[in-house]
VEXPA-760423 format. One record per residue (C-alpha): residue number from 1; x, y, z. Coordinates in nm, 3 decimals, always signed. Example, Ala and Ser with C-alpha at 12.3 -4.5 7.8 and 13.67 -1.06 7.14 Angstrom:
<node 1,<+1.230,-0.450,+0.780>>
<node 2,<+1.367,-0.106,+0.714>>
! end
This chain:
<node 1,<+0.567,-1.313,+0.388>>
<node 2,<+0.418,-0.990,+0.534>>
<node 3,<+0.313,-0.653,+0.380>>
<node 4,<+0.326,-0.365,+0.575>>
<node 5,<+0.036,-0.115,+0.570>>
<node 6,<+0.252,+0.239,+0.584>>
<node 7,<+0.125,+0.629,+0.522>>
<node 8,<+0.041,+0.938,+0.725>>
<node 9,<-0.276,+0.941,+0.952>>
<node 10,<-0.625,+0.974,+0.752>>
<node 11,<-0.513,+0.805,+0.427>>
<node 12,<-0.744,+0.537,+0.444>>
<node 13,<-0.457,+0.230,+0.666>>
<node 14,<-0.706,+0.099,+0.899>>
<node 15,<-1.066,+0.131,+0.669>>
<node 16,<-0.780,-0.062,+0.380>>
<node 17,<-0.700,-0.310,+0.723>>
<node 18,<-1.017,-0.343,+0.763>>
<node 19,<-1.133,-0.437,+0.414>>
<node 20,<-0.891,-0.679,+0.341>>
<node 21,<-0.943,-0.909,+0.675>>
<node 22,<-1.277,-0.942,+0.562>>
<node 23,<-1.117,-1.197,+0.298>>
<node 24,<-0.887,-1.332,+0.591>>
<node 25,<-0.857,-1.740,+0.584>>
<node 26,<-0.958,-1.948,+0.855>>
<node 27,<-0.588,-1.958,+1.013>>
<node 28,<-0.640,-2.291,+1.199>>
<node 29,<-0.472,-2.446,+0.942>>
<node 30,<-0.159,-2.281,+0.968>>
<node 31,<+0.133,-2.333,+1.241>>
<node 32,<+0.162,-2.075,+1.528>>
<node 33,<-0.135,-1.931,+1.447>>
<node 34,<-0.159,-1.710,+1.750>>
<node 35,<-0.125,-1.360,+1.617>>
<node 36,<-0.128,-1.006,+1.674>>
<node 37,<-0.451,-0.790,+1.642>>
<node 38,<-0.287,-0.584,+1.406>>
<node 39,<-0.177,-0.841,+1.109>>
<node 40,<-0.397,-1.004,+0.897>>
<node 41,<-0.377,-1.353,+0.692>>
<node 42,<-0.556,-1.283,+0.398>>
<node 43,<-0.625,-1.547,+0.106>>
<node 44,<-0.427,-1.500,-0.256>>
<node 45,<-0.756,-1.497,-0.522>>
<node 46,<-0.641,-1.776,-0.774>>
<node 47,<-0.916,-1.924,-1.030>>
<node 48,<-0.684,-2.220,-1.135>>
<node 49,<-0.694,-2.320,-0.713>>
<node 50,<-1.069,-2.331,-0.680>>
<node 51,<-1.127,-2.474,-1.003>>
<node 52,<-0.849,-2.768,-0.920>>
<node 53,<-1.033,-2.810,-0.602>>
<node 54,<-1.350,-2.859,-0.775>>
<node 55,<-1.206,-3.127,-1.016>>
<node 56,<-1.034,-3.356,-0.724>>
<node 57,<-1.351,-3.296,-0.519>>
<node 58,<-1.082,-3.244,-0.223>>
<node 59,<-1.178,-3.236,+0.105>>
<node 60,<-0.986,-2.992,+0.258>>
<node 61,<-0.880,-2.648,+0.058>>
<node 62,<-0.567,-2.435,+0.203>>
<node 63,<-0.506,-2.152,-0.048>>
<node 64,<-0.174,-1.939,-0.088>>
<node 65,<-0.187,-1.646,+0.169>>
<node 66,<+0.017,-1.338,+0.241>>
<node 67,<+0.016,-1.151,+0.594>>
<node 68,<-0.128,-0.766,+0.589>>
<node 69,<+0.043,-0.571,+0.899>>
<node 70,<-0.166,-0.285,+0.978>>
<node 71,<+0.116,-0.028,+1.075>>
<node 72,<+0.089,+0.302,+1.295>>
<node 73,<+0.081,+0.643,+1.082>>
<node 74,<+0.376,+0.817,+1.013>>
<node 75,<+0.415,+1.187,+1.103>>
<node 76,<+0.706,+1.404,+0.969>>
<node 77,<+1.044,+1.319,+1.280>>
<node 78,<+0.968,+0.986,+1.314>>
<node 79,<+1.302,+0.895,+1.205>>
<node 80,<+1.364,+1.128,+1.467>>
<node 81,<+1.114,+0.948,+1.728>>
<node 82,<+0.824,+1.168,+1.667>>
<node 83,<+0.485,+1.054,+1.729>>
<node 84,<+0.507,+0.647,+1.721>>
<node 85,<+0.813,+0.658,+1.524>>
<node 86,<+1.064,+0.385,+1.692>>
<node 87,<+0.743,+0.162,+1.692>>
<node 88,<+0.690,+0.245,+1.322>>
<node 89,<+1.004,+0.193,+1.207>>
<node 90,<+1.088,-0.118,+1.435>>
<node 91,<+0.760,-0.250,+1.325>>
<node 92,<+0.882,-0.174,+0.923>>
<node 93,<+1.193,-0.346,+0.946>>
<node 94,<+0.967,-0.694,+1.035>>
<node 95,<+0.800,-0.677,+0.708>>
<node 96,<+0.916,-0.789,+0.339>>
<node 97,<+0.740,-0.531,+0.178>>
<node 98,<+0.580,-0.150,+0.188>>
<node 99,<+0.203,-0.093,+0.052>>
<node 100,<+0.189,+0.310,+0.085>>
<node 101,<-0.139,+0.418,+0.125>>
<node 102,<-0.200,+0.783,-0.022>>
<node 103,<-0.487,+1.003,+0.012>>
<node 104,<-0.594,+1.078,-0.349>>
<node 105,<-0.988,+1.151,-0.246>>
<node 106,<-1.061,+1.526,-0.122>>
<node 107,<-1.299,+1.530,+0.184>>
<node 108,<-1.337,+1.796,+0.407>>
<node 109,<-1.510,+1.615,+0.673>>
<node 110,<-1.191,+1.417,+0.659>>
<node 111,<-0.878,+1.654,+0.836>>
<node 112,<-0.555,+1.590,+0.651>>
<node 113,<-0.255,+1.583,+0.893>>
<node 114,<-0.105,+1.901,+0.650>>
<node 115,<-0.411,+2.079,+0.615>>
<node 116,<-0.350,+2.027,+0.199>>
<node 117,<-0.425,+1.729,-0.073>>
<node 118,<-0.088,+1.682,-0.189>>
<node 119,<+0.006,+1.315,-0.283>>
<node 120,<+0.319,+1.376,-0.441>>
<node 121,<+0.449,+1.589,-0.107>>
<node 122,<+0.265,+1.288,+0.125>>
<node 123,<+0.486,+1.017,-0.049>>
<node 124,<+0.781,+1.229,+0.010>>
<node 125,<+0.729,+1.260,+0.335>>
<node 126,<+0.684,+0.927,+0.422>>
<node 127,<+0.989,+0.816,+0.197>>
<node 128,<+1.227,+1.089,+0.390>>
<node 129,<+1.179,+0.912,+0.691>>
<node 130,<+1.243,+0.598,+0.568>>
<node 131,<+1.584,+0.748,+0.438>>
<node 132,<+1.652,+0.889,+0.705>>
<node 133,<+1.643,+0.625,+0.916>>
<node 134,<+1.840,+0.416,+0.655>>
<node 135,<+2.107,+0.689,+0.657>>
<node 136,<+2.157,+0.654,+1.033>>
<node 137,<+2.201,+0.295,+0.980>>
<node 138,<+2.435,+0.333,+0.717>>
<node 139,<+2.640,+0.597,+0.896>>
<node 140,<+2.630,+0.309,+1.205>>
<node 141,<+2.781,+0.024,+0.944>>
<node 142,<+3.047,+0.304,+0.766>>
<node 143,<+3.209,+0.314,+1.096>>
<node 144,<+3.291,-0.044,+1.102>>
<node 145,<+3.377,-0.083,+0.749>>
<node 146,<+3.645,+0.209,+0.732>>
<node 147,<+3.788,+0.026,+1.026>>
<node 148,<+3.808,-0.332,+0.867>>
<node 149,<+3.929,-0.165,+0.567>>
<node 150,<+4.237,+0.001,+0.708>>
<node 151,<+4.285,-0.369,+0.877>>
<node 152,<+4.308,-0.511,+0.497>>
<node 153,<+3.983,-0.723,+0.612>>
<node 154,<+3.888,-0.976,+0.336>>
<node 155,<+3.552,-0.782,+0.109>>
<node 156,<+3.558,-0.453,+0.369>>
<node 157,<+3.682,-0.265,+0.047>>
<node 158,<+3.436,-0.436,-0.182>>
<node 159,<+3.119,-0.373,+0.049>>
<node 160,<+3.246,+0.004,+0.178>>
<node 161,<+3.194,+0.073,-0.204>>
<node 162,<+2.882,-0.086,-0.234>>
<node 163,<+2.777,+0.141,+0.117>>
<node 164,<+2.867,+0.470,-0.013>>
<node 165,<+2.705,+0.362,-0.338>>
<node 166,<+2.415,+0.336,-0.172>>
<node 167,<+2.409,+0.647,+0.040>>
<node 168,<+2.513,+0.882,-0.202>>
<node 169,<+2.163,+0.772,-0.381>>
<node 170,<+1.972,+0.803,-0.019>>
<node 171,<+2.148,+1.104,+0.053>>
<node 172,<+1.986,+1.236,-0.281>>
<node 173,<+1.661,+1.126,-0.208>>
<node 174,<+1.711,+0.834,-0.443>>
<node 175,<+1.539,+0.473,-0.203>>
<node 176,<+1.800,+0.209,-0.154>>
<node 177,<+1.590,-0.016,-0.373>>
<node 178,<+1.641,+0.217,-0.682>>
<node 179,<+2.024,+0.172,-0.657>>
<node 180,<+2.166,-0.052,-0.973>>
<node 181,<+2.331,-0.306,-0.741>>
<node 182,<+2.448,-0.704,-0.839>>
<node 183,<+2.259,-0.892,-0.598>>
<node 184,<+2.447,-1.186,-0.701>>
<node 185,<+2.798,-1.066,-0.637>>
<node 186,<+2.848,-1.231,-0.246>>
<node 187,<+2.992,-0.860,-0.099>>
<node 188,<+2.673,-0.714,-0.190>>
<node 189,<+2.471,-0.998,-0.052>>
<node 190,<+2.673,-0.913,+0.246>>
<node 191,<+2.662,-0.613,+0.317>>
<node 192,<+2.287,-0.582,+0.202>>
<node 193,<+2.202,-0.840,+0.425>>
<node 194,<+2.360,-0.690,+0.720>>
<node 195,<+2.277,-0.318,+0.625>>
<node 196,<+1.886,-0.428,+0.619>>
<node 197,<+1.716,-0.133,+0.499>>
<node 198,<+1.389,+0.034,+0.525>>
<node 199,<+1.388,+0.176,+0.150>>
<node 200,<+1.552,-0.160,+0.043>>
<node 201,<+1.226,-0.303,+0.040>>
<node 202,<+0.958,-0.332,-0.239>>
<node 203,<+0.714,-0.045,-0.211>>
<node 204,<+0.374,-0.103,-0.402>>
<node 205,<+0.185,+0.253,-0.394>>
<node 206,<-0.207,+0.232,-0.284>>
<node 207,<-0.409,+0.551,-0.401>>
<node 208,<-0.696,+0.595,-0.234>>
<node 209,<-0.898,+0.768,-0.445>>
<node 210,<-1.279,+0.812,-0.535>>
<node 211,<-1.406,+0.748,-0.921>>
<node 212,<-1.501,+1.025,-1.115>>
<node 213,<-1.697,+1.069,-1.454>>
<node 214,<-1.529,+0.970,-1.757>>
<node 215,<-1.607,+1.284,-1.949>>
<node 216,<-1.466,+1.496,-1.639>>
<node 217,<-1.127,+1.683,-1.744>>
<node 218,<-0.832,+1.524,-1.659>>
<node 219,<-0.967,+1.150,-1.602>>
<node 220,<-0.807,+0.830,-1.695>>
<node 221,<-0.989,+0.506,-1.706>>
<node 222,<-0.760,+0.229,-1.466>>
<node 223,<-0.903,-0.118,-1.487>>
<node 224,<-1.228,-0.003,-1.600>>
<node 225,<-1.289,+0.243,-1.346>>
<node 226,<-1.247,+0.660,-1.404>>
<node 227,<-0.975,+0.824,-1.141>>
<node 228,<-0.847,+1.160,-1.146>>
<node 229,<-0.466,+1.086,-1.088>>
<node 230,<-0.180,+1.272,-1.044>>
<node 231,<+0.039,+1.168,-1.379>>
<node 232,<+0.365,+1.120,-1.163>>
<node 233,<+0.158,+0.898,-0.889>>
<node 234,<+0.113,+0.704,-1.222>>
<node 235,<+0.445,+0.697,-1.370>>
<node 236,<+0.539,+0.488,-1.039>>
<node 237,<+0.605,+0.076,-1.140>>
<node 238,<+0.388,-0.095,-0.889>>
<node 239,<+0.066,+0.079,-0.813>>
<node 240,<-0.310,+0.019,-0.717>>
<node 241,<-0.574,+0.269,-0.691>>
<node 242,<-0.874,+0.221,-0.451>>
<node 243,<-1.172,+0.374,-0.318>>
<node 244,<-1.073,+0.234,+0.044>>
<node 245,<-1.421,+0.376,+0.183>>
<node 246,<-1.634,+0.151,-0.079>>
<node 247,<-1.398,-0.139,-0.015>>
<node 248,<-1.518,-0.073,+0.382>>
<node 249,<-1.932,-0.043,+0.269>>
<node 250,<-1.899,-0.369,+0.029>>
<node 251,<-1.798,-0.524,+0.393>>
<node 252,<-2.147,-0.503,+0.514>>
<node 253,<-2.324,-0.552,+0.165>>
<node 254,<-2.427,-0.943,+0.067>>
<node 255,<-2.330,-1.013,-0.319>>
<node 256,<-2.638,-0.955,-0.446>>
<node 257,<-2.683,-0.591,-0.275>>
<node 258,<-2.339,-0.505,-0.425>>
<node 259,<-2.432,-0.631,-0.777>>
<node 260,<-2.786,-0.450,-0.771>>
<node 261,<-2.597,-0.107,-0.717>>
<node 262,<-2.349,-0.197,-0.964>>
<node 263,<-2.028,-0.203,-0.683>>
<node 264,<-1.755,-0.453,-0.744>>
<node 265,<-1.454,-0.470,-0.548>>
<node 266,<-1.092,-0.440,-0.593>>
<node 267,<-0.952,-0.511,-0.320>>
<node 268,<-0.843,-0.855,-0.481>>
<node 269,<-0.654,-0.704,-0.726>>
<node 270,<-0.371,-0.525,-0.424>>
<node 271,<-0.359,-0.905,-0.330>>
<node 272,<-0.224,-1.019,-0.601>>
<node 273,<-0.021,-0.697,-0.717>>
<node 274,<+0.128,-0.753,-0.322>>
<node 275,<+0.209,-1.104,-0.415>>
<node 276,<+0.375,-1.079,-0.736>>
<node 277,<+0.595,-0.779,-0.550>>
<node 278,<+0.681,-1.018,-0.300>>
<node 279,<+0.831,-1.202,-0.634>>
<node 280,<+0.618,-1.522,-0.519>>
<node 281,<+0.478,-1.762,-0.739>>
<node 282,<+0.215,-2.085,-0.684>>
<node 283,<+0.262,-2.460,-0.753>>
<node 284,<-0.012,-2.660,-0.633>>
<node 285,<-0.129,-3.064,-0.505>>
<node 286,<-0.419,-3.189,-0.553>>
<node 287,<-0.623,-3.492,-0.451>>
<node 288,<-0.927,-3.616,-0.296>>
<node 289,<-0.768,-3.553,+0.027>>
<node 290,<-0.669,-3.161,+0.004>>
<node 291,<-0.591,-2.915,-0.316>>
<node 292,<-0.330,-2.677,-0.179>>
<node 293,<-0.135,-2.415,-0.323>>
<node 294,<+0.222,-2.384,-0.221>>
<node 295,<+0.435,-2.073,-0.223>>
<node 296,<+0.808,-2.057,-0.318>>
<node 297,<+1.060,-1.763,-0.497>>
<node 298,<+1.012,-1.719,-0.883>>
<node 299,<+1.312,-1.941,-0.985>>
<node 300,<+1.296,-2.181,-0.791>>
<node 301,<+1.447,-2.562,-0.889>>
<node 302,<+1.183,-2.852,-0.831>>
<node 303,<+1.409,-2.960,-0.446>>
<node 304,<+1.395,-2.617,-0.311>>
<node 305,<+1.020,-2.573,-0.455>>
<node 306,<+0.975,-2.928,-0.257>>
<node 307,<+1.079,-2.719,+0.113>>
<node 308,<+0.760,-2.599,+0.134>>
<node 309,<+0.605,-2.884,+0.185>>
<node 310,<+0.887,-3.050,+0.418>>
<node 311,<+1.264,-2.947,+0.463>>
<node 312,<+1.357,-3.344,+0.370>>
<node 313,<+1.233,-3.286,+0.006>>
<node 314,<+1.567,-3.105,-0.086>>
<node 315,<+1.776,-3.394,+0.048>>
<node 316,<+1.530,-3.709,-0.065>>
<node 317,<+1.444,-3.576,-0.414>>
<node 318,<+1.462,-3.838,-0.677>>
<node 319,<+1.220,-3.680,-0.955>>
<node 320,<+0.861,-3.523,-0.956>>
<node 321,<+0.585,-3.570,-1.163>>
<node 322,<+0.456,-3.231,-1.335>>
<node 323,<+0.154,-3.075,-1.492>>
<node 324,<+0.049,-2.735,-1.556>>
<node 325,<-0.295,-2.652,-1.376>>
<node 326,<-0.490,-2.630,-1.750>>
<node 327,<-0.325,-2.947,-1.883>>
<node 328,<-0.494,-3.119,-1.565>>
<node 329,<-0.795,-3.025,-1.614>>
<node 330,<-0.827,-3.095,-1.973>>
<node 331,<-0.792,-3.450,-1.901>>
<node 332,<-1.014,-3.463,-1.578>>
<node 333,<-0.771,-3.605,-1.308>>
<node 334,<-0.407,-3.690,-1.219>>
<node 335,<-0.443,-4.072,-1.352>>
<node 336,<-0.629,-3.993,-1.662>>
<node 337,<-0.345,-3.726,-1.748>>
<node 338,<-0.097,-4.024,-1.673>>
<node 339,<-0.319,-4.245,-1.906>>
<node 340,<-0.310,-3.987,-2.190>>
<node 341,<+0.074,-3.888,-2.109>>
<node 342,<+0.054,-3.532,-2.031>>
<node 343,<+0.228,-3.604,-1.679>>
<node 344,<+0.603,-3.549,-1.738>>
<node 345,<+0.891,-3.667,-1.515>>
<node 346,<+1.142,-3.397,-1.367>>
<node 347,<+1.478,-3.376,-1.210>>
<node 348,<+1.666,-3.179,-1.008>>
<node 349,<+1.729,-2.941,-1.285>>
<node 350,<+1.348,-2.835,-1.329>>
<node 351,<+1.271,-2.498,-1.220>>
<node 352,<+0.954,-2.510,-1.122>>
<node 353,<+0.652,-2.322,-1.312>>
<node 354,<+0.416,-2.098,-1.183>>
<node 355,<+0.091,-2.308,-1.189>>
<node 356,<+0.261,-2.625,-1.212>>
<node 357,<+0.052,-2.929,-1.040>>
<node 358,<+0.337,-3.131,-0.855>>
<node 359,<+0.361,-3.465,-0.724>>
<node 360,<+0.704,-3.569,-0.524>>
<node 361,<+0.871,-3.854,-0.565>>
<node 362,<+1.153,-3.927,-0.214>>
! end
């Protein structure tokens, strides 16, 4: 699963880059593991993994991860091919998600691409590209659709509907992912699927911003931490705010330097926000052998859940044995929790739990 780092130049998308790779995982233990400068394999934080590790003494650790693309800035036309813009976008439409970066911070010393600190224009800059280069794929599909329509094509009616639907809200300014569709009705599947676009995709908003005093006017305290934010930036669903250039300086700074000047880091915390977007979730193994945390969809019955480890699981499944990660460790290890009959036996039924400790039976 892969996040893609978007916003104009100067926000902060390579210093963020930077900062996160920092955290990267050693990739060695991951297939096809050659990679592109430019994307990052960066560990999920997850207390219940290390402390499951701990308790099976396991030899080898491999901890959920989610791929960081660092991706060229975006200048107003690049729907149009301005600056990088077919790179851009052909790079976006690789990705499963969007983190926006926005400048927040004032900095003179830093030159903003408009000359002006304006989040609230930046984002709709950014997101007017996006749409139109959705609408020019949606114009591309119409085409095709009218056609099969007027042939009395089986679901061309159904899915033209769900198309204009669609663009009347992009045409408006309105991102395809804000459209009330059914995403279980097969036509809009379909034509989803096939249509592919930009604005379809989760967007988590990054706003790189620098702390301020609590007693300055107009500041609001977010995770602990005092930021002067624009209240529609924070009206938004899924946001973060960061001071990118700390995140950078904790880079060089051991643990101990960082805690003497009283700097913690929160870079962690777009990790996980970028993994719950992604609507992923954990299960985990654990042995003497290797603790490893698995990731599947949110809903997700105990055979599909088994895919991740091997394709066969969804065929072979008989049952599983489950736990949930604090249940485990109250009793100290997999046969103790047998012993004390804590394990319980699922079928193919059982959707599987975020945190659940699994062991397959084929």
């Amino acid at each position: 699963m892969k996040i893609g780092i978007v916003g104009l130049p100067n926000v902060g998308k390579s210093t963020l880059f930077k900062a996160l790779t920092k955290v990267q995982v050693d990739i060695s233990n991951y297939p096809f593991c050659t990679i592109e400068p430019n994307v990052g394999i960066v560990k999920v934080p997850d207390a219940r993994f290390d402390k499951l590790a701990k308790m099976s003494k396991s030899a080898k650790i491999i901890p959920a991860v989610v791929e960081f693309v660092d991706i060229a800035g975006i200048v107003k036309g690049a729907s149009e091919g301005e600056g990088l813009g077919n790179k851009f976008l052909s790079n976006i439409r690789e990705v499963d998600a969007i983190a926006q970066v926005v400048r927040v911070f004032q900095n003179e010393k830093i030159t903003h691409v408009h000359n002006k600190i304006d989040p609230e224009h930046d984002i709709e800059i950014i997101n007017t590209e996006l749409i139109l280069a959705d609408l020019e794929t949606i114009y591309k599909v119409k085409i095709r659709l009218e056609k099969d329509n007027r042939g009395k094509v089986k679901g061309a009616e159904e899915q033209l509907a769900i198309l204009n639907k669609i663009k009347e809200n992009l045409e408006a300014g309105v991102l395809a992912n804000e459209t009330q569709l059914d995403l279980e009705d097969e036509n809009t599947k379909i034509i989803v699927r096939e249509l592919s676009l930009l604005t379809m995709k989760p967007f988590l908003f990054v706003y790189n911003a620098c702390p301020v005093k609590s007693d300055e006017v107009g500041a609001e305290l977010f995770n602990g931490v005092s930021y002067k934010i624009p209240k529609k930036l924070t009206e938004k669903n899924n946001f973060v705010i960061l001071d990118i250039k700390i995140e950078e300086e904790l880079i060089e700074m051991s643990c101990e330097e960082a805690k003497e000047l009283g700097i913690t880091s929160a870079i962690d915390t777009l990790i996980v926000e970028a993994y719950k977007l992604l609507g992923l979730m954990t299960y985990f193994t654990t042995g003497e052998d290797e603790t490893r945390a698995w990731t599947i969809k949110k809903g997700w019955t105990a055979p599909m859940a088994g895919t991740a480890i091997h394709n066969d699981f969804k065929e072979k499944f008989v049952r599983a044995e489950v736990i949930q990660w604090d249940k485990l460790l109250e009793a100290g290890s997999w046969s103790k929790a047998k012993e004390l009959g804590t394990l319980r036996l699922e079928g193919k039924e059982y959707i599987v739990q975020d945190g659940d400790v699994i062991e397959f039976k084929i």
